[in-house]
NUDO-793966 format. One record per residue (C-alpha): residue number from 1; residue in one letter; x, y, z. Coordinates in Angstrom, 3 decimals, decimal comma, always signed. Layout:
REM NUDO-793966
<atom NUM 'a' <X Y Z>>;
...
//
This chain:
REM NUDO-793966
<atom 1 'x' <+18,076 -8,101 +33,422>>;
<atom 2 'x' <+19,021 -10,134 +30,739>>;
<atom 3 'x' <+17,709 -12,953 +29,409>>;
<atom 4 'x' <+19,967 -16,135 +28,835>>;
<atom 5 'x' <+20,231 -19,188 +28,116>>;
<atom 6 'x' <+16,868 -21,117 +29,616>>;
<atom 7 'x' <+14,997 -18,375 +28,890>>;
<atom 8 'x' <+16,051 -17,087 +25,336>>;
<atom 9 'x' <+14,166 -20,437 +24,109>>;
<atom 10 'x' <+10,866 -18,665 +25,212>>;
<atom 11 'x' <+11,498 -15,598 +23,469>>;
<atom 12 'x' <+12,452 -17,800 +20,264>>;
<atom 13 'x' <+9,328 -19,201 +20,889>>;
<atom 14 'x' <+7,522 -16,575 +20,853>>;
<atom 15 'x' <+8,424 -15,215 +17,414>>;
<atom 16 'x' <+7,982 -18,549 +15,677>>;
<atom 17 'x' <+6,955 -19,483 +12,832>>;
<atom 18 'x' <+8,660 -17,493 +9,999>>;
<atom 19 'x' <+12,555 -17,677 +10,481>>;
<atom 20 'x' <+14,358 -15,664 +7,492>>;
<atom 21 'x' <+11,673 -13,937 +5,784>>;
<atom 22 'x' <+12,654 -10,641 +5,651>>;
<atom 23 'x' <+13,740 -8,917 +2,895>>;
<atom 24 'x' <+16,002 -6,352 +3,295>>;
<atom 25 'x' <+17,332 -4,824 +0,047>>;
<atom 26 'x' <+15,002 -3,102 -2,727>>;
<atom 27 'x' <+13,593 +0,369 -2,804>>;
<atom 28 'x' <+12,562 +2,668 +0,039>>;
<atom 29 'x' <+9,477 +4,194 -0,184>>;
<atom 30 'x' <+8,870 +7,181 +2,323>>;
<atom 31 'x' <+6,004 +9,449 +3,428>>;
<atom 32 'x' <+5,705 +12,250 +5,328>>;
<atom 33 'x' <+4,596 +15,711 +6,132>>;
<atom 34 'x' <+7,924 +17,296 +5,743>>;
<atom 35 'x' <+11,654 +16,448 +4,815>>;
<atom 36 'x' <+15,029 +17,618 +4,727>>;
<atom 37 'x' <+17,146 +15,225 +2,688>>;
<atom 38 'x' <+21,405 +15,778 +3,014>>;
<atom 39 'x' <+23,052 +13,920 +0,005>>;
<atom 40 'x' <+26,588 +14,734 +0,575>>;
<atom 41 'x' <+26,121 +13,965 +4,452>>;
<atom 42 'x' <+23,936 +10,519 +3,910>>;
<atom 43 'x' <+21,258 +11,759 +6,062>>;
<atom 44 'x' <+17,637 +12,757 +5,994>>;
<atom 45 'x' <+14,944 +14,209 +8,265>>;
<atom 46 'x' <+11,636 +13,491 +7,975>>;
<atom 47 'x' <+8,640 +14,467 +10,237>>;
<atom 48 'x' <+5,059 +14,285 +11,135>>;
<atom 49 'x' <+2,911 +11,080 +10,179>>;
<atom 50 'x' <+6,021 +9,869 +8,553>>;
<atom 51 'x' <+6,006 +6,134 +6,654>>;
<atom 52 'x' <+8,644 +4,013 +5,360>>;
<atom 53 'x' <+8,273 +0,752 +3,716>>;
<atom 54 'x' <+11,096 -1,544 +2,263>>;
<atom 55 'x' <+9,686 -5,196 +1,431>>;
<atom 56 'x' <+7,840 -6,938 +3,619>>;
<atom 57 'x' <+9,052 -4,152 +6,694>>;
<atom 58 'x' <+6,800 -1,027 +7,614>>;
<atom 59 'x' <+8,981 +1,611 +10,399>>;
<atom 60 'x' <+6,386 +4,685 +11,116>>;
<atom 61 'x' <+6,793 +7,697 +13,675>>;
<atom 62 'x' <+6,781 +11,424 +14,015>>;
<atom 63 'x' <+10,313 +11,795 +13,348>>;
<atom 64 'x' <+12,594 +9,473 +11,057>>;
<atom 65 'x' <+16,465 +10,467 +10,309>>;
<atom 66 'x' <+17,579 +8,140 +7,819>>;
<atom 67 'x' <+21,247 +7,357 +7,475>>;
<atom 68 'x' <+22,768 +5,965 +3,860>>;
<atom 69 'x' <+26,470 +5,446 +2,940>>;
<atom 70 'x' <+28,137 +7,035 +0,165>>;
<atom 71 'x' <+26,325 +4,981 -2,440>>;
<atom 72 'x' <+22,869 +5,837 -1,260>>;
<atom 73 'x' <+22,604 +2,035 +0,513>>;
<atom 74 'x' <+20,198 +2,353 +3,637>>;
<atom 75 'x' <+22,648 +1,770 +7,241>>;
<atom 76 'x' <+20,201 +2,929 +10,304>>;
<atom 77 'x' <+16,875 +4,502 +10,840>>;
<atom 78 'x' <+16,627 +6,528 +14,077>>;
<atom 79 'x' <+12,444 +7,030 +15,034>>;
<atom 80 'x' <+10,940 +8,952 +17,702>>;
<atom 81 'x' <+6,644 +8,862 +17,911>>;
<atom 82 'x' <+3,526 +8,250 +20,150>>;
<atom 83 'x' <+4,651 +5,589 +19,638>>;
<atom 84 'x' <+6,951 +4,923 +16,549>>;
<atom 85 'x' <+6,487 +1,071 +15,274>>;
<atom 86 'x' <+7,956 -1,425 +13,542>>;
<atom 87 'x' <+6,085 -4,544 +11,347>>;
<atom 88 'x' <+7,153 -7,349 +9,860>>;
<atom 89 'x' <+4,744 -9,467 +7,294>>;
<atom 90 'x' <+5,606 -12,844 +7,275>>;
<atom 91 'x' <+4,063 -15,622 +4,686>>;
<atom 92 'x' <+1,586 -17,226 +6,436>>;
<atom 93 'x' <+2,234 -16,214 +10,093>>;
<atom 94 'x' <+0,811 -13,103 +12,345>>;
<atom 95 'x' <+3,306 -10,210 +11,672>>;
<atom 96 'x' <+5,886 -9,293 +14,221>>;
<atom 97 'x' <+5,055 -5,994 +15,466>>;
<atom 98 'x' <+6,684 -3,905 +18,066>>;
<atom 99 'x' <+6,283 +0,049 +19,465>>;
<atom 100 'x' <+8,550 +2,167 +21,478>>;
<atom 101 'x' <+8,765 +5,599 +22,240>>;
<atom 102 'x' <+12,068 +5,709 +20,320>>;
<atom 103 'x' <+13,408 +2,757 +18,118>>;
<atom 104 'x' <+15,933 +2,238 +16,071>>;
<atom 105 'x' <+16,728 +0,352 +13,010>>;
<atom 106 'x' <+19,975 -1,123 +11,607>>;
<atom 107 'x' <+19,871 -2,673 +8,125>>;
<atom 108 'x' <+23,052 -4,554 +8,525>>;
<atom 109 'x' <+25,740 -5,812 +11,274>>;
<atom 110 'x' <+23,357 -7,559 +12,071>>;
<atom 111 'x' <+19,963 -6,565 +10,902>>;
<atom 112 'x' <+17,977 -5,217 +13,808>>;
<atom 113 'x' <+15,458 -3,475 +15,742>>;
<atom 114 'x' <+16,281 -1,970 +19,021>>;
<atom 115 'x' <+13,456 -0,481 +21,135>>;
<atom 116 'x' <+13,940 +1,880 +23,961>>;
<atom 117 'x' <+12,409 +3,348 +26,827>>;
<atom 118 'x' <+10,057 +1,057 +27,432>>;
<atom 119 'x' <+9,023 -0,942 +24,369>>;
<atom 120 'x' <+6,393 -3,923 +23,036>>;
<atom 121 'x' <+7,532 -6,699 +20,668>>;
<atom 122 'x' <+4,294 -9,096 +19,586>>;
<atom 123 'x' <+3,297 -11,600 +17,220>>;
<atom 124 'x' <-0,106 -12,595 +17,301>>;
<atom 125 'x' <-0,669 -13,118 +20,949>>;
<atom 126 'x' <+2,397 -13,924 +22,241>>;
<atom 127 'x' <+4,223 -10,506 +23,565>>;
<atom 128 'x' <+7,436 -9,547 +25,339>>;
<atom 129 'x' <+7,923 -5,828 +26,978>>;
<atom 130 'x' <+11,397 -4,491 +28,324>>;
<atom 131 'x' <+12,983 -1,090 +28,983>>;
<atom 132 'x' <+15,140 -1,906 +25,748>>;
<atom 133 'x' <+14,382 -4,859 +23,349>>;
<atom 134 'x' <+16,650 -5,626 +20,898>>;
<atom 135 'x' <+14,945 -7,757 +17,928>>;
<atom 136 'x' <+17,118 -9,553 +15,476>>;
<atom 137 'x' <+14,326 -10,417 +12,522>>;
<atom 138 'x' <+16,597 -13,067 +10,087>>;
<atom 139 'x' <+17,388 -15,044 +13,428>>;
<atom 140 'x' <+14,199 -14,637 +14,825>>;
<atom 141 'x' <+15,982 -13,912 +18,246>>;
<atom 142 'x' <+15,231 -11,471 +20,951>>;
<atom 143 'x' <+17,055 -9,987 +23,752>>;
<atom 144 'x' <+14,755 -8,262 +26,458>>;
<atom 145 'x' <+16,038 -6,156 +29,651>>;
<atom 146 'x' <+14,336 -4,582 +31,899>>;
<atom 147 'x' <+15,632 -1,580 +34,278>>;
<atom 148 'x' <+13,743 +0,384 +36,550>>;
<atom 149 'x' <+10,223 +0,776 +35,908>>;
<atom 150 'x' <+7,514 -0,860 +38,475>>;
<atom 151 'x' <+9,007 -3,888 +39,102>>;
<atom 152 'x' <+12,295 -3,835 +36,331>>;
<atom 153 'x' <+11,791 -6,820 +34,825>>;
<atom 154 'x' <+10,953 -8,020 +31,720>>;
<atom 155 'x' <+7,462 -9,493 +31,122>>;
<atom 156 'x' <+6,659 -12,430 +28,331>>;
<atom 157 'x' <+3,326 -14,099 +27,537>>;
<atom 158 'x' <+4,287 -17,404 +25,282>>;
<atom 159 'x' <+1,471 -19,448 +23,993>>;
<atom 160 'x' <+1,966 -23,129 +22,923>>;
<atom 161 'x' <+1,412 -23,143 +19,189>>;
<atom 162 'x' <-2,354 -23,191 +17,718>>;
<atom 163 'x' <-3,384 -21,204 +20,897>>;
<atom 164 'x' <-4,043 -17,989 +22,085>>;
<atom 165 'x' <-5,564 -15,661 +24,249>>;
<atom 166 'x' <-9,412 -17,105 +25,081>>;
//
């Protein structure tokens, strides 16, 4: 299921306040228990506990491959973990958050986050969960679907702005 027109207002919604805040160039810094870095092939493995920060964004899991281009400029970030996540900060606003058992990054064409099998996007209480969720952070726009699963839909809790769960 996709979600259209009426109701891709609720999922902008739900990510407000904090349109283009992210900032997406700048060093890389990475953690982890082990890695296998490819220069000539523009790829690197990283596992166990790993960490990567770039700005105001946070990706963690138990396995990261990293893919550059030829001049060492970040492209994608494929993360598998229990579960891996993803965090935004935003200048006063909750972060966006999300979690998936596998999730992947792409730092350009557009930016964006794409969770799979079965992932959680948040910020502060307002939440949206999908088979795949595909998170677009400088538009603030989200596309949820849901397939199979109990029911195979997509589920979204939106609360009007200064309110929350009780």
């Amino acid at each position: 299921m996709r979600l259209t027109t009426p109701k891709t207002w609720l999922l902008s919604l739900l990510l407000l306040p904090g349109m283009a805040w992210a900032q997406t160039d700048g060093p890389i810094a990475l953690s982890a228990d082990s890695a296998e870095v490819n220069e000539a092939e523009g790829v690197s493995l990283y596992r166990g506990n790993v960490v990567l920060t770039r700005g105001d964004m946070r990706i963690t899991g138990d396995l990261m491959r990293v893919f550059t281009d030829t001049e060492r400029q970040l492209q994608r970030i494929e993360v598998e973990g229990t579960p891996a996540t993803w965090q935004q900060t935003l200048p006063e606003a909750d972060p966006r958050q999300a979690e998936a058992p596998r999730m992947d990054y792409y730092a350009s064409g557009p930016e964006r986050v794409i969770l799979r099998e079965g992932g959680r996007l948040w910020q502060g209480d307002n939440t949206v969960s999908g088979t795949t969720i595909t998170h677009y952070p400088a538009e603030a726009r989200t596309v949820a679907e849901g397939e199979g699963g109990d029911d195979g839909r997509v589920s979204a809790t939106v609360y009007p702005e200064g309110e929350g769960a009780q």
